[in-house]
mmCIF file as gemmi writes it, N, C-alpha and C atoms, coordinates in Angstrom:
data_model
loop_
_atom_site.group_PDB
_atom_site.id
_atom_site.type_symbol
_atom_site.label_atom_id
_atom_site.label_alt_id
_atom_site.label_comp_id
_atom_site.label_asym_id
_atom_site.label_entity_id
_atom_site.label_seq_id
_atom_site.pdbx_PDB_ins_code
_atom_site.Cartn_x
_atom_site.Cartn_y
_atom_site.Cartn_z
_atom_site.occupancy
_atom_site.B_iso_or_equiv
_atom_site.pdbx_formal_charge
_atom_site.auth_seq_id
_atom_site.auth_asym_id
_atom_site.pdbx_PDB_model_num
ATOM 1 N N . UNK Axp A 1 ? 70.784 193.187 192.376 1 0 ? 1 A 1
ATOM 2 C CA . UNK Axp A 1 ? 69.456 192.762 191.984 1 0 ? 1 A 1
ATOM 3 C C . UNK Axp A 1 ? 69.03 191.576 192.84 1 0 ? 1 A 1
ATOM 4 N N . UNK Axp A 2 ? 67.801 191.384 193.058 1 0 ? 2 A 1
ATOM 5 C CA . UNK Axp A 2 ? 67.403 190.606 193.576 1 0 ? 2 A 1
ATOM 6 C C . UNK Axp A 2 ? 67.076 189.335 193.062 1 0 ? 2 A 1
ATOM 7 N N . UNK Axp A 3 ? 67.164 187.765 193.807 1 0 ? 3 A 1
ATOM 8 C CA . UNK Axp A 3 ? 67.02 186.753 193.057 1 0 ? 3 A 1
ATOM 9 C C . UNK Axp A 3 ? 66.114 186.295 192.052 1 0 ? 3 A 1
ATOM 10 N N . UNK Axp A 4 ? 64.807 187.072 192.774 1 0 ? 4 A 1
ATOM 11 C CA . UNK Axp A 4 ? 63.38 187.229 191.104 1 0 ? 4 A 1
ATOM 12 C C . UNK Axp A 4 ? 63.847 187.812 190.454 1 0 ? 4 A 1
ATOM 13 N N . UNK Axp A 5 ? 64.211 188.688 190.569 1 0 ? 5 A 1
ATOM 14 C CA . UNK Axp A 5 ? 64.508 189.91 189.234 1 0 ? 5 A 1
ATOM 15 C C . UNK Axp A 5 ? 65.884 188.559 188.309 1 0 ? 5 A 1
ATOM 16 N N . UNK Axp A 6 ? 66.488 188.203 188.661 1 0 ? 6 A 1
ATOM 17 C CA . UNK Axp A 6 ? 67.724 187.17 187.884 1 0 ? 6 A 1
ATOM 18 C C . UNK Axp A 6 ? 66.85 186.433 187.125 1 0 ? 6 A 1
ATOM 19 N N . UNK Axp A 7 ? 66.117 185.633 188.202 1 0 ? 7 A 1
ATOM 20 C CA . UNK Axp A 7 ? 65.008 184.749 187.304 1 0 ? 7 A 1
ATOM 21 C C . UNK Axp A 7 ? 64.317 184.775 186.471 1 0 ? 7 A 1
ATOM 22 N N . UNK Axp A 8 ? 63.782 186.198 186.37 1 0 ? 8 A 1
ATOM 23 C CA . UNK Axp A 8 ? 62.836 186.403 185.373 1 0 ? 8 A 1
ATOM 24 C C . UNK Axp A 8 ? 63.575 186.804 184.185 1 0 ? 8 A 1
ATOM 25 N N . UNK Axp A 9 ? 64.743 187.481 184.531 1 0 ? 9 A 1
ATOM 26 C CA . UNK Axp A 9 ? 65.74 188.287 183.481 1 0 ? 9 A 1
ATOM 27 C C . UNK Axp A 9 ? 65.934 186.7 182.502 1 0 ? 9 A 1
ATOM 28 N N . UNK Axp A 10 ? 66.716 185.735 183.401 1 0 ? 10 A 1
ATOM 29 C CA . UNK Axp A 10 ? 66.814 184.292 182.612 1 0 ? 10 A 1
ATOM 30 C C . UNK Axp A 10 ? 66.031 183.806 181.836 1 0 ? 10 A 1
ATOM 31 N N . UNK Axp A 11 ? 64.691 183.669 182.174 1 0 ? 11 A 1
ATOM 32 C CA . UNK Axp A 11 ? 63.515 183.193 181.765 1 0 ? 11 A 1
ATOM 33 C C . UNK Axp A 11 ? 62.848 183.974 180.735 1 0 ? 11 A 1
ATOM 34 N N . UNK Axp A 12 ? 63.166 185.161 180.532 1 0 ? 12 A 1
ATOM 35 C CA . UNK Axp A 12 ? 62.464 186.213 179.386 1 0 ? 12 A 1
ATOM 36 C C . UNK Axp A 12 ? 63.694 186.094 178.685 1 0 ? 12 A 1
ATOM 37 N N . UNK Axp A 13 ? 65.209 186.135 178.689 1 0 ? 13 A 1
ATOM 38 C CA . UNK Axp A 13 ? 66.208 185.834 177.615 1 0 ? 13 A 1
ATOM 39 C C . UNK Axp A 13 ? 65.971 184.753 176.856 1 0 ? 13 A 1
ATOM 40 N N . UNK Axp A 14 ? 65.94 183.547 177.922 1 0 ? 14 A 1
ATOM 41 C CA . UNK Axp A 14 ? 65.355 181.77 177.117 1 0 ? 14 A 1
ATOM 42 C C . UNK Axp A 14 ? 64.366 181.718 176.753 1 0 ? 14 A 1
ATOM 43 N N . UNK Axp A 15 ? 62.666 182.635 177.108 1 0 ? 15 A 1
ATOM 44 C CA . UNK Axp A 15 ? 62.099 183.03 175.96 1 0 ? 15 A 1
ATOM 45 C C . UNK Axp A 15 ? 62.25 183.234 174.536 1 0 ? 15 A 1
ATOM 46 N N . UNK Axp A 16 ? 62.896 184.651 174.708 1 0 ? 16 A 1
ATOM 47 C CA . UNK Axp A 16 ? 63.341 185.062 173.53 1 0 ? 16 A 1
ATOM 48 C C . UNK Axp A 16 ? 64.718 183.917 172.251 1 0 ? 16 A 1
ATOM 49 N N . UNK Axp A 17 ? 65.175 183.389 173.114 1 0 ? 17 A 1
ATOM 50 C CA . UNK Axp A 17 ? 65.642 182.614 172.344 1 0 ? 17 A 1
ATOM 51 C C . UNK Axp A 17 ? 65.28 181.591 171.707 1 0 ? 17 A 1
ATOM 52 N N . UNK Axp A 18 ? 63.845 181.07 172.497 1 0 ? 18 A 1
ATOM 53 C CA . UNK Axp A 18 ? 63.129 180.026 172.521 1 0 ? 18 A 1
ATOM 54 C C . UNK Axp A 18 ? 62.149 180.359 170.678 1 0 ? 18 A 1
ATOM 55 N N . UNK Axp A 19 ? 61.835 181.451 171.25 1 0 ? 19 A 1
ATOM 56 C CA . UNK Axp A 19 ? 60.945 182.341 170.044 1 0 ? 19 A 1
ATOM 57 C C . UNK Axp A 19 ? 62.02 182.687 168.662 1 0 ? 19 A 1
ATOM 58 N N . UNK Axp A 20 ? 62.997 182.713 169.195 1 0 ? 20 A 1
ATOM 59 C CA . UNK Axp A 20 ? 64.213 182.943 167.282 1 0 ? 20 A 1
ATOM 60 C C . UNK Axp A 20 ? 64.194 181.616 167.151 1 0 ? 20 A 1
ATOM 61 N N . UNK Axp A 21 ? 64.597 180.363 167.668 1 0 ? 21 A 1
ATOM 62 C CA . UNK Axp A 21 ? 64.352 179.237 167.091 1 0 ? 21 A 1
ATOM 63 C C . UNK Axp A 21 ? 62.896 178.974 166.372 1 0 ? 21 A 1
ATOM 64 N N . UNK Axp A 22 ? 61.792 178.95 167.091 1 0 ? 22 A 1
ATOM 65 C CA . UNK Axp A 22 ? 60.678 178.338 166.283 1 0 ? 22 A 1
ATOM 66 C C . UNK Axp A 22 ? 60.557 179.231 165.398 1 0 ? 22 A 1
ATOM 67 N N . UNK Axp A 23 ? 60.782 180.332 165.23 1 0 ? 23 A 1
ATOM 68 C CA . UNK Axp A 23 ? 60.476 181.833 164.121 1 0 ? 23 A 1
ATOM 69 C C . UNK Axp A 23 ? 61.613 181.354 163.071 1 0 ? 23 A 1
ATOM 70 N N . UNK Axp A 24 ? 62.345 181.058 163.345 1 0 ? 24 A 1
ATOM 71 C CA . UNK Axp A 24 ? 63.803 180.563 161.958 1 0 ? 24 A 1
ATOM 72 C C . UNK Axp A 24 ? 63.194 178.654 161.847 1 0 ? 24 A 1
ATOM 73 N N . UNK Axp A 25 ? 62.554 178.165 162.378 1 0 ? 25 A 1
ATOM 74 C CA . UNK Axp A 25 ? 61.978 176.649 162.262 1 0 ? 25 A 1
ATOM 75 C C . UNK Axp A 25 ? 61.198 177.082 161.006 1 0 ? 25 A 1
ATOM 76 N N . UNK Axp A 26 ? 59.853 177.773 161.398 1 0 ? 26 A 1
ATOM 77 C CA . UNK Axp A 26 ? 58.597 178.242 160.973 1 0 ? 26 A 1
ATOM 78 C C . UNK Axp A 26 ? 59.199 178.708 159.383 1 0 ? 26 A 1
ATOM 79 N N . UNK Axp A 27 ? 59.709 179.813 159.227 1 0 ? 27 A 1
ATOM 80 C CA . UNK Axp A 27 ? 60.567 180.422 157.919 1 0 ? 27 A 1
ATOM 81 C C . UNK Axp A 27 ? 60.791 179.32 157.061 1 0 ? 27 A 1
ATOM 82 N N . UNK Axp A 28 ? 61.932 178.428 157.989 1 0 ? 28 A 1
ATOM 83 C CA . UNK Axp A 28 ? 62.297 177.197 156.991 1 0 ? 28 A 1
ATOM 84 C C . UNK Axp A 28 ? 61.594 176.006 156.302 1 0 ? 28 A 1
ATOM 85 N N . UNK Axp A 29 ? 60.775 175.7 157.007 1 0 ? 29 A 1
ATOM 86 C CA . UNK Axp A 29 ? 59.15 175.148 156.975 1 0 ? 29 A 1
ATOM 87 C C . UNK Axp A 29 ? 58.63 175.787 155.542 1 0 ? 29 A 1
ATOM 88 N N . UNK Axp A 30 ? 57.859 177.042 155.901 1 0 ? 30 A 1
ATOM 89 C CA . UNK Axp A 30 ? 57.541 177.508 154.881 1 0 ? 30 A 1
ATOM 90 C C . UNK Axp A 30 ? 57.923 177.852 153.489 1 0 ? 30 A 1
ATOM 91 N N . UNK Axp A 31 ? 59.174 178.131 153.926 1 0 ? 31 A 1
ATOM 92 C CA . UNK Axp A 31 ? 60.241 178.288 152.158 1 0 ? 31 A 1
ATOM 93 C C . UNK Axp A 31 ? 60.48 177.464 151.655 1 0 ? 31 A 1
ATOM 94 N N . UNK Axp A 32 ? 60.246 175.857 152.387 1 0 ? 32 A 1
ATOM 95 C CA . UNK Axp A 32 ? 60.188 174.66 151.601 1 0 ? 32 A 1
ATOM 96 C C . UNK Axp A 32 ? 58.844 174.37 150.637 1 0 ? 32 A 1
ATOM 97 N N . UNK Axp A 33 ? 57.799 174.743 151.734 1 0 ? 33 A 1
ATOM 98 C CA . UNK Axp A 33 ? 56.307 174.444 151.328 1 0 ? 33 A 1
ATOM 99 C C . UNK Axp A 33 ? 56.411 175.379 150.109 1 0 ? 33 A 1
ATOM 100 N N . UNK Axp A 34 ? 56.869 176.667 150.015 1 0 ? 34 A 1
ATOM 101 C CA . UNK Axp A 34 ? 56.612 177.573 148.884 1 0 ? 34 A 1
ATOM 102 C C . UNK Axp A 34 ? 57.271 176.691 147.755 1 0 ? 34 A 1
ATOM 103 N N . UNK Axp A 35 ? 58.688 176.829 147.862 1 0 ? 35 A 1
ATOM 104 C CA . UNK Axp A 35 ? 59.252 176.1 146.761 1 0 ? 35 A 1
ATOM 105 C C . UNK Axp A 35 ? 58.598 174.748 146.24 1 0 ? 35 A 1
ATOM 106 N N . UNK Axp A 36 ? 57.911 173.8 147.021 1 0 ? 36 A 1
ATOM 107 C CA . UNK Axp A 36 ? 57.303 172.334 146.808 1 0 ? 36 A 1
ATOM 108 C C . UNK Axp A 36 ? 55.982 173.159 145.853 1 0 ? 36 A 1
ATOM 109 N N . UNK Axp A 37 ? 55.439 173.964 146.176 1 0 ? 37 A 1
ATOM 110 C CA . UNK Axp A 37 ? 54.229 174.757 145.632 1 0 ? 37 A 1
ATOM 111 C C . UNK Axp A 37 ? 54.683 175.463 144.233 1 0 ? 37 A 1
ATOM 112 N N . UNK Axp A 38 ? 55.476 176.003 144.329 1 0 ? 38 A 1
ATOM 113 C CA . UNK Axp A 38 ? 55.795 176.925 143.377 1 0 ? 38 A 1
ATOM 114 C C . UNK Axp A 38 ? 56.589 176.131 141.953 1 0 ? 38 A 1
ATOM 115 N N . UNK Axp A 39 ? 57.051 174.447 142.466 1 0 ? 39 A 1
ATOM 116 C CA . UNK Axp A 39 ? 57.437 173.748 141.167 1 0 ? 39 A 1
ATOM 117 C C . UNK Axp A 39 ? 56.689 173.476 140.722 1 0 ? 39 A 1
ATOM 118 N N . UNK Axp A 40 ? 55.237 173.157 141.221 1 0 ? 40 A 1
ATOM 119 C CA . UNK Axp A 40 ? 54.092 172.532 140.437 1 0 ? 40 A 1
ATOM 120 C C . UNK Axp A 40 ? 53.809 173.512 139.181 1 0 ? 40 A 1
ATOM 121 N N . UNK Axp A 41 ? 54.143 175.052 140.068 1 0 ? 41 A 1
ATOM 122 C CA . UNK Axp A 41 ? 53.384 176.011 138.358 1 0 ? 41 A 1
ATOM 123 C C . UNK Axp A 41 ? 54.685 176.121 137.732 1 0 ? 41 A 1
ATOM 124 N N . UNK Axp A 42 ? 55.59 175.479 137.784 1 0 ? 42 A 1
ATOM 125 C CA . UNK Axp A 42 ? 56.531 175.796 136.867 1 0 ? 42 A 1
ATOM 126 C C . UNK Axp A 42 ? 56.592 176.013 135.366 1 0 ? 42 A 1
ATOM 127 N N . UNK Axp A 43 ? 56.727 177.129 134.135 1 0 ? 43 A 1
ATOM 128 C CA . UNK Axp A 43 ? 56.411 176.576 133.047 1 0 ? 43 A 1
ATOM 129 C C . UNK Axp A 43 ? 57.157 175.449 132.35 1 0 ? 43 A 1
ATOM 130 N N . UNK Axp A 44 ? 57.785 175.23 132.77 1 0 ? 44 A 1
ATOM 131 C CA . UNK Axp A 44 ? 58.965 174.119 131.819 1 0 ? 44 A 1
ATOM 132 C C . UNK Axp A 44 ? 58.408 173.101 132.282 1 0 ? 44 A 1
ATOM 133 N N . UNK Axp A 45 ? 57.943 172.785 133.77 1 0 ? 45 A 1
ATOM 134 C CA . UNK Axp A 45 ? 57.144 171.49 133.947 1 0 ? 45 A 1
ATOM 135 C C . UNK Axp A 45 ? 55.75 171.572 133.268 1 0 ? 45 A 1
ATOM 136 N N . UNK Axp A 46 ? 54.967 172.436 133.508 1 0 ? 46 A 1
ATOM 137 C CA . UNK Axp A 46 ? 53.848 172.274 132.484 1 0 ? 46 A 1
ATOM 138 C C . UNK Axp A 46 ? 53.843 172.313 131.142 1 0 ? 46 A 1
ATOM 139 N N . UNK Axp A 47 ? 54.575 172.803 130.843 1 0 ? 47 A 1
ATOM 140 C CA . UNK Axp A 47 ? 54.974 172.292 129.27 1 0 ? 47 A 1
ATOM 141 C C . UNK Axp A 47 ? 55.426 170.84 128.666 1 0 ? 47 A 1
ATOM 142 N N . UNK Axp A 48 ? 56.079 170.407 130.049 1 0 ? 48 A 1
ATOM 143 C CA . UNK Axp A 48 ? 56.378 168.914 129.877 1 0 ? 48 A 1
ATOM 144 C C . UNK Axp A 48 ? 55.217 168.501 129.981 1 0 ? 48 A 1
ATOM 145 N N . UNK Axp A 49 ? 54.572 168.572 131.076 1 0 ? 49 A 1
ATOM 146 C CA . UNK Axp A 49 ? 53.246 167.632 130.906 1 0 ? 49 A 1
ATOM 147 C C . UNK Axp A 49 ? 52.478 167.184 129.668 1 0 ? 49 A 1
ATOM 148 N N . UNK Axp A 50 ? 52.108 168.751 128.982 1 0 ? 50 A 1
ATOM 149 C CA . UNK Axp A 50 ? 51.4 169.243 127.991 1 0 ? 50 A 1
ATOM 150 C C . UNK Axp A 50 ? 51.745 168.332 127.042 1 0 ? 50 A 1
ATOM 151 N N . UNK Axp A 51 ? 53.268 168.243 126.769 1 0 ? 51 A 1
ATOM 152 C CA . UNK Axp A 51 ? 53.874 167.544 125.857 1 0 ? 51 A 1
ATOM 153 C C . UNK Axp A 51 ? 53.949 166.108 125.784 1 0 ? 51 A 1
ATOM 154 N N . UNK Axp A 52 ? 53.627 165.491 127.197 1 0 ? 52 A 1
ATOM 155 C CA . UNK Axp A 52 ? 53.699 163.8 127.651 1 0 ? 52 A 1
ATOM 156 C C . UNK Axp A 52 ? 51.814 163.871 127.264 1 0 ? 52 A 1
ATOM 157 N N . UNK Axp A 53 ? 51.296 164.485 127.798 1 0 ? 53 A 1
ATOM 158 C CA . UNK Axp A 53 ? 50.084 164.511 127.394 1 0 ? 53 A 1
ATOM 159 C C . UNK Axp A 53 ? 49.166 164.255 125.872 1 0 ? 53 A 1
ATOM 160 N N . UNK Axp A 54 ? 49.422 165.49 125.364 1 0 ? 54 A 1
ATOM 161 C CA . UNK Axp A 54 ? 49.589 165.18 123.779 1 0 ? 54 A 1
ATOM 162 C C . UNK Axp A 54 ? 49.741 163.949 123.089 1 0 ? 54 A 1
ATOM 163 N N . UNK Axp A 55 ? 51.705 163.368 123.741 1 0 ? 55 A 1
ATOM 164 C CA . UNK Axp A 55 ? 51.47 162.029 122.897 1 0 ? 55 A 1
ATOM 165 C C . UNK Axp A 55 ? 51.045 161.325 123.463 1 0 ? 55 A 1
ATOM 166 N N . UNK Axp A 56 ? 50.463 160.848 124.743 1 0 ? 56 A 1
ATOM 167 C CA . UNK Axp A 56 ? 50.031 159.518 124.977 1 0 ? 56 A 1
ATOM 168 C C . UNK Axp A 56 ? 48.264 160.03 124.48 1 0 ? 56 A 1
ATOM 169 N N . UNK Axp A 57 ? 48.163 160.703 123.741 1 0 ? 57 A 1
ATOM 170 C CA . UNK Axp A 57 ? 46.825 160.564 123.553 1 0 ? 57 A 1
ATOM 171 C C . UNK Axp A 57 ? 46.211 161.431 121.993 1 0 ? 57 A 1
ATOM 172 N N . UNK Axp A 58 ? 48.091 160.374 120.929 1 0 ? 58 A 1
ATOM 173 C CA . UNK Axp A 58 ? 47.84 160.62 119.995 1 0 ? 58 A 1
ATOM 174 C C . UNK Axp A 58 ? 47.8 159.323 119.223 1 0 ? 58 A 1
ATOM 175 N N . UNK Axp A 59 ? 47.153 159.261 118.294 1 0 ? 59 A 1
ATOM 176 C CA . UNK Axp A 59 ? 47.299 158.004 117.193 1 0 ? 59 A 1
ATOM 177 C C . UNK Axp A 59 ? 47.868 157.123 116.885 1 0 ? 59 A 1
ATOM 178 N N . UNK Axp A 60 ? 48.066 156.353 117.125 1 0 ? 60 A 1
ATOM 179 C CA . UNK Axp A 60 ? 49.278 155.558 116.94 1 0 ? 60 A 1
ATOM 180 C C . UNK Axp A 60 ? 48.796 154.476 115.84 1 0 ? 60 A 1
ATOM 181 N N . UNK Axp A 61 ? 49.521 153.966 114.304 1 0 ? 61 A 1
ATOM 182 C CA . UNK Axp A 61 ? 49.142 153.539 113.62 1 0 ? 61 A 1
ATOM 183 C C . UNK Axp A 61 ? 49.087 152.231 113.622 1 0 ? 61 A 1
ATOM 184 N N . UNK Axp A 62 ? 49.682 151.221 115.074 1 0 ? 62 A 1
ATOM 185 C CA . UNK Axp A 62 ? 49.505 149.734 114.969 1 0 ? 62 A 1
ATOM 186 C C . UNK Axp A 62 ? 48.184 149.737 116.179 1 0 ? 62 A 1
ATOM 187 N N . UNK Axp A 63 ? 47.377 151.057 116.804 1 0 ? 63 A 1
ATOM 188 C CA . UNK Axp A 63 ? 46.982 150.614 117.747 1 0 ? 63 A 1
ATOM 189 C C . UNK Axp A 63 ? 45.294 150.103 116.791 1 0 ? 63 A 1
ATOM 190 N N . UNK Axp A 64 ? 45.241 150.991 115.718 1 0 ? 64 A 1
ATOM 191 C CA . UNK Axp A 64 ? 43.128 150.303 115.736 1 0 ? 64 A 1
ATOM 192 C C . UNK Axp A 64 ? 42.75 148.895 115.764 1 0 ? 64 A 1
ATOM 193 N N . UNK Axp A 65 ? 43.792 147.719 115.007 1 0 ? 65 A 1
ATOM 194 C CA . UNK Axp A 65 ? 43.775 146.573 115.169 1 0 ? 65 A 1
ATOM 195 C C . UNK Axp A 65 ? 44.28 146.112 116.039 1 0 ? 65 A 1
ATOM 196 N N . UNK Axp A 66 ? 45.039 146.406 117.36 1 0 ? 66 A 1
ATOM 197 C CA . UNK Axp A 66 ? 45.914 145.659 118.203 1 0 ? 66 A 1
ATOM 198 C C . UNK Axp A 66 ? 46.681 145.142 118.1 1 0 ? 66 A 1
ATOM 199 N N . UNK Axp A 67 ? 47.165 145.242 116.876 1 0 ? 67 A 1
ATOM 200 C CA . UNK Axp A 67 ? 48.277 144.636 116.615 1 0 ? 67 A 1
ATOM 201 C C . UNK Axp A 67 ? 49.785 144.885 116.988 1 0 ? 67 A 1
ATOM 202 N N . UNK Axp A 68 ? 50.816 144.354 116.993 1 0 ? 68 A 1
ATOM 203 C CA . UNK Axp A 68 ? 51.724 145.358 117.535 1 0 ? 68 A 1
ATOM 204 C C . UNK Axp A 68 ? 52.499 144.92 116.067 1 0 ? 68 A 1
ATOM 205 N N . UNK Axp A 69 ? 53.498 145.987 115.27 1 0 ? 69 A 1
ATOM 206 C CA . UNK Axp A 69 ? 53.767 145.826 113.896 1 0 ? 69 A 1
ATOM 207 C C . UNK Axp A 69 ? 55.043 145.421 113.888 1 0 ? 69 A 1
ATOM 208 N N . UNK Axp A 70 ? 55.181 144.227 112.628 1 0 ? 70 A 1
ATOM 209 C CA . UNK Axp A 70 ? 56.107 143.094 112.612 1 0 ? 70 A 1
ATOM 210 C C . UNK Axp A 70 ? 57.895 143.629 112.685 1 0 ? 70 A 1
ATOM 211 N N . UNK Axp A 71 ? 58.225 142.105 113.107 1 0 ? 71 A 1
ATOM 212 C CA . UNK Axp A 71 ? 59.541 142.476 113.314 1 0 ? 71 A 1
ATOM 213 C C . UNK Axp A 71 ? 60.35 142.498 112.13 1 0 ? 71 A 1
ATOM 214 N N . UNK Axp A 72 ? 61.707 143.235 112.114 1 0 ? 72 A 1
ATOM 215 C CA . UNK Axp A 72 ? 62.326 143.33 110.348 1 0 ? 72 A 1
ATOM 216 C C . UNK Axp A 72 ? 63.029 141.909 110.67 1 0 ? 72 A 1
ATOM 217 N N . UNK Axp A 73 ? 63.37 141.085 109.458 1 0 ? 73 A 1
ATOM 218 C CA . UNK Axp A 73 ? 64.107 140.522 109.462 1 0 ? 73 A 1
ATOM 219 C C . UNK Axp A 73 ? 65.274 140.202 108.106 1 0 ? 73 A 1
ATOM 220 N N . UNK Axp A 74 ? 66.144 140.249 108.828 1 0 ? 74 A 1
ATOM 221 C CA . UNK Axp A 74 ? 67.437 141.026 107.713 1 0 ? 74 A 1
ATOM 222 C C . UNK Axp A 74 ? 68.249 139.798 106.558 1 0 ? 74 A 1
């Protein structure tokens, strides 16, 4: 074979190798982004929320006066 023909043979292999790296980069990239995406709809986390939610925006019986309610003393 002739010395172009080597060269190009080299240069289209280190292509191709060039291209399985960023293609297995790209994959890994993305299966992170999915998973980072896909905890947000989690139900057990939205249920937590739901549930932190709820109480901070339930009644609390020392809050109408501001008071905060006394200490025991034994």
């Amino acid at each position: 074979m002739s010395l172009i023909e080597d060269q190009n043979r080299a240069h289209n292999l280190q292509a191709i190798e060039d291209r399985k790296v960023a293609a297995a980069e790209h994959y890994a990239e993305m299966a992170q982004k999915l998973m980072t995406e896909e905890s947000y709809k989690d139900p057990r986390l939205q249920a937590f929320k739901q549930r932190r939610r709820d109480q901070a925006l339930q009644l609390r019986w020392w809050k109408p006066n501001g008071a905060m309610p006394k200490k025991r003393t034994f």
